[in-house]
C-alpha positions in Angstrom: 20.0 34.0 -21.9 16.4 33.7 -23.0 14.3 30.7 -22.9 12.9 28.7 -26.2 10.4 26.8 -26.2 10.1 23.8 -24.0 11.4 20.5 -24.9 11.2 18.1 -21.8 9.1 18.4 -18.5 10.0 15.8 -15.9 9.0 15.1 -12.5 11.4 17.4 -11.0 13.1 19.5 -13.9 11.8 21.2 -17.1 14.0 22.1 -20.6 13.9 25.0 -22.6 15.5 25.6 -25.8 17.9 28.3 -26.7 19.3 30.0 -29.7 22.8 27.9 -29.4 21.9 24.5 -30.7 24.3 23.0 -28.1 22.8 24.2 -25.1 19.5 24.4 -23.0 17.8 25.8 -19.7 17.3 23.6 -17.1 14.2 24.8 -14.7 13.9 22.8 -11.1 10.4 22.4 -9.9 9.5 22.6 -6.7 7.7 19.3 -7.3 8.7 16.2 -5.0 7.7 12.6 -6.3 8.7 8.8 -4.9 8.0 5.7 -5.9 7.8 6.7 -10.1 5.7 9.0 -9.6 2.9 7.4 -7.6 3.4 9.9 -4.7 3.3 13.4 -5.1 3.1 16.6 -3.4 4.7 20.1 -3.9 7.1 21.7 -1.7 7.7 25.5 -1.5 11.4 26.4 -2.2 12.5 22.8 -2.8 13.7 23.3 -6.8 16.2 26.7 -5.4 17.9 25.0 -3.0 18.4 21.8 -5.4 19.8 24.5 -7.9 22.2 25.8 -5.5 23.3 22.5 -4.1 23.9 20.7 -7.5 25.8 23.9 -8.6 28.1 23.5 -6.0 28.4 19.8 -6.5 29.3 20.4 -10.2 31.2 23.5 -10.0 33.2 21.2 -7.5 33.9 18.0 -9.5 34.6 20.1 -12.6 37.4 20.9 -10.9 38.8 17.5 -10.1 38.5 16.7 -13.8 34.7 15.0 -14.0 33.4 16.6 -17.2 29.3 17.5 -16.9 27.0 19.5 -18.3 27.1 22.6 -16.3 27.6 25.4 -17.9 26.3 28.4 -15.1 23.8 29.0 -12.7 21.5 31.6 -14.0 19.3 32.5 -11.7 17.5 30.9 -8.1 15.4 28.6 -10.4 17.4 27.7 -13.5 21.2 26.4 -14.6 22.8 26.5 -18.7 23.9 23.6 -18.9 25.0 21.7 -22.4 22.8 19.9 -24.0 22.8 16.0 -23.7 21.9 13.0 -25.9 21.1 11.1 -22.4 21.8 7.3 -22.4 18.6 5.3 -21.4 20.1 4.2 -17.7 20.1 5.0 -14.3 23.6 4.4 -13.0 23.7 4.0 -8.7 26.0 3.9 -6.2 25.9 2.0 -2.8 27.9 2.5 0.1 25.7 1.4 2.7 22.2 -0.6 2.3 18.9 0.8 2.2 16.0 1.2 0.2 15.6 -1.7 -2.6 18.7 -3.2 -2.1 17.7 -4.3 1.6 14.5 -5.9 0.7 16.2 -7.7 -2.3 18.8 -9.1 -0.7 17.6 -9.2 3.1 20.6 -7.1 4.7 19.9 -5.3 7.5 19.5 -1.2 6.9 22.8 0.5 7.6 25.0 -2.4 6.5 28.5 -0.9 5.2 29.3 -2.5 1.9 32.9 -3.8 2.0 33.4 -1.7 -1.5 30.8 0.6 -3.7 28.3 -1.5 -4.8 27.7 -0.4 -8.3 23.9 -1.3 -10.4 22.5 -0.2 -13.5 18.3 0.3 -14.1 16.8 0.7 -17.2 15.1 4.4 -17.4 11.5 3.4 -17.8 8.9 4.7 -15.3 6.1 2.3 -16.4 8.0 -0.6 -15.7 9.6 1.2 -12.8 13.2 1.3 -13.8 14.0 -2.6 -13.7 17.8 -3.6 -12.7 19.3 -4.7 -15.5 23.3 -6.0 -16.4 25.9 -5.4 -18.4 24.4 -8.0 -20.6 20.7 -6.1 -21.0 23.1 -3.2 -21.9 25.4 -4.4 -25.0 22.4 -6.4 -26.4 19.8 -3.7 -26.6 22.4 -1.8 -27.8 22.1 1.5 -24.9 26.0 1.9 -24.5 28.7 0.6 -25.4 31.4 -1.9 -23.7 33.6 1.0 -24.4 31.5 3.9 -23.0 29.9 2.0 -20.0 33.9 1.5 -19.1 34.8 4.8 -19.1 31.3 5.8 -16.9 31.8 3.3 -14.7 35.4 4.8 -14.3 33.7 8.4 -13.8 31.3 7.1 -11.4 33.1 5.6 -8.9 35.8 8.6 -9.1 32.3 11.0 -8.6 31.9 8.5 -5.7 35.1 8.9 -3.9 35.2 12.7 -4.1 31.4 12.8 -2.9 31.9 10.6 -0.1 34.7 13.3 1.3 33.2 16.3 0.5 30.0 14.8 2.7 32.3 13.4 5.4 33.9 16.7 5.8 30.8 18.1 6.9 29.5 15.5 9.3 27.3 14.0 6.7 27.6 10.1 5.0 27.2 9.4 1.6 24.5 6.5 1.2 24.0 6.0 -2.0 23.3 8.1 -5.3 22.0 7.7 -9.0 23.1 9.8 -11.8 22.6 9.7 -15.4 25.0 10.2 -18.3 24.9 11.6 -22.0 26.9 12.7 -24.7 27.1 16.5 -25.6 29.1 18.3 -27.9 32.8 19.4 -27.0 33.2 22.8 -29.2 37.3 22.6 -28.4 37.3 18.8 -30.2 34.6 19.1 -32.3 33.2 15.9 -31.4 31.0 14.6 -28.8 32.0 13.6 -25.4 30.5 11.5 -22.3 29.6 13.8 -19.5 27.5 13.5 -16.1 24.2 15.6 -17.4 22.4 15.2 -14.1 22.0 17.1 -10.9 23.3 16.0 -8.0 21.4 17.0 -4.5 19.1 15.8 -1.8 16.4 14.6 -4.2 18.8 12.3 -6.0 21.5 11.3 -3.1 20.7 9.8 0.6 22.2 11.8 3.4 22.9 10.5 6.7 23.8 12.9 9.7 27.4 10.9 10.6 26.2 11.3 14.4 22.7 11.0 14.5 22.1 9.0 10.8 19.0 11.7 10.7 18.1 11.6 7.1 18.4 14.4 5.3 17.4 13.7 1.7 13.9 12.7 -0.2 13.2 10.0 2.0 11.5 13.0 4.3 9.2 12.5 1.7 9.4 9.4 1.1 8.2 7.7 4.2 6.8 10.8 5.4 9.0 12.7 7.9 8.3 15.5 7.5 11.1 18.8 7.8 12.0 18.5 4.3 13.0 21.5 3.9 14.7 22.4 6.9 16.3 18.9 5.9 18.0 20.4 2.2 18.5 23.6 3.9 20.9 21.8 6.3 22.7 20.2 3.9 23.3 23.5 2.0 24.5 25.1 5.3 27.2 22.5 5.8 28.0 23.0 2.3 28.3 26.5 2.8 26.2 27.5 0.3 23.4 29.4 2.7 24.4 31.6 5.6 23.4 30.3 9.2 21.0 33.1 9.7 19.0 31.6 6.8 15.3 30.2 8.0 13.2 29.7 5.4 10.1 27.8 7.4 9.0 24.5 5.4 5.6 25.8 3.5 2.7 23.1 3.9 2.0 21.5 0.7 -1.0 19.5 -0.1 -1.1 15.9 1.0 0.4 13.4 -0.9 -1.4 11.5 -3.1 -1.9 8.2 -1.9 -0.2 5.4 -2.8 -1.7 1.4 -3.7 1.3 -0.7 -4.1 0.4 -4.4 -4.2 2.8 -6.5 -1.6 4.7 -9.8 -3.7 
């Protein structure tokens, strides 16, 4: 299918148009970003294997019934996938702390949550994606009670089936953040909620079950290093690349540096 013009470039995936109103091109840089975009770098080969890996993923949990946009992978670079009218939220699952949720709170990293911890940010990168509630939600009017039911529902089923197809590999599920739209169900002629994200390395943390290497952006993060060889694992495990595959990490430029006040 041939590409439109462009509609969205973000930090790690760019839009095209096409000639079905109901359906776009989704294009994964290779760019890597943290902290809302105050570091960022490029790294060589990083936007296929996130193509391939969130293919899987979605290919998989169409199967058990989780409705996304997917539609098919078209090439090393690029997915058709439905097109989206995206609600303004970030929507993230915890299993064990890290990241924000450890300096908030004060638990120790690698603290097992008795149950998913489940937490909503607003999707603004210059006010860097505040938490918000339930409350923030219904009164700015960004989902319904109704629709943030049925997602939390979806969520924490995408949760469970994540967490085993991870395990089964030797790998844990951290914690993930996905985002959700509506798009346009041809079959009922209405819209419908559906996960219109990717899920992969860049937007899940990875923890070898032996060794809790990481093996997810927070190579980049906190600078690493072996970021590739890091996704490339994963997609090993998932079966995706053969074991003979050795694509060597490509040196990228160094990250921009990074000024973040302490409160």
């Amino acid at each position: 299918m041939n590409k439109g013009n462009k509609l969205y470039e973000g930090k790690a995936k760019i839009i095209y148009e096409t000639k079905d109103k109901n359906l776009v091109i989704q294009h994964f840089k290779d760019d890597a970003t943290a902290f809302n975009n105050l570091k960022k770098a490029k790294v060589e080969g990083k936007g296929v294997l996130n193509n391939r890996i969130s293919e899987y993923i979605l290919s998989n949990l169409s199967q058990c019934g989780i409705k996304n946009h997917l539609v098919k992978r078209l090439n090393m670079r690029e997915q058709l996938i439905r097109k989206a009218e995206i609600f303004p939220i970030e929507f993230i699952v915890r299993n064990i702390a890290t990241g924000s949720l450890t300096k908030r709170l004060g638990i120790p990293e690698g603290t097992h949550l008795e149950k998913p911890l489940l937490e909503y940010c607003f999707k603004k990168d210059e006010l860097n994606d505040p938490l918000i509630s339930k409350d923030h939600i219904f009164s700015f009017g960004w989902a319904t009670e109704n629709e943030i039911k049925i997602i939390d529902q979806m969520t924490l089923r995408i949760n469970d089936l994540l967490t085993g197809m991870f395990r089964a590999i030797g790998i844990k599920l951290v914690d993930f953040k996905i985002e959700y739209g509506k798009a346009w169900n041809k079959d009922t002629e209405k819209k419908e909620i559906v996960l219109a994200d990717e899920i992969s390395p860049d937007t899940c943390r990875l923890w070898d079950v032996k060794t809790e290497k990481k093996l997810d952006k927070d190579r980049f993060r906190k600078d690493l290093g072996n970021i590739i060889q890091a996704y490339q694992e994963v997609a090993r495990r998932l079966g995706i690349l053969p074991e003979t595959t050795n694509i060597s990490e490509v040196n990228f430029k160094k990250p921009t540096s990074i000024n973040i006040k302490k409160k």
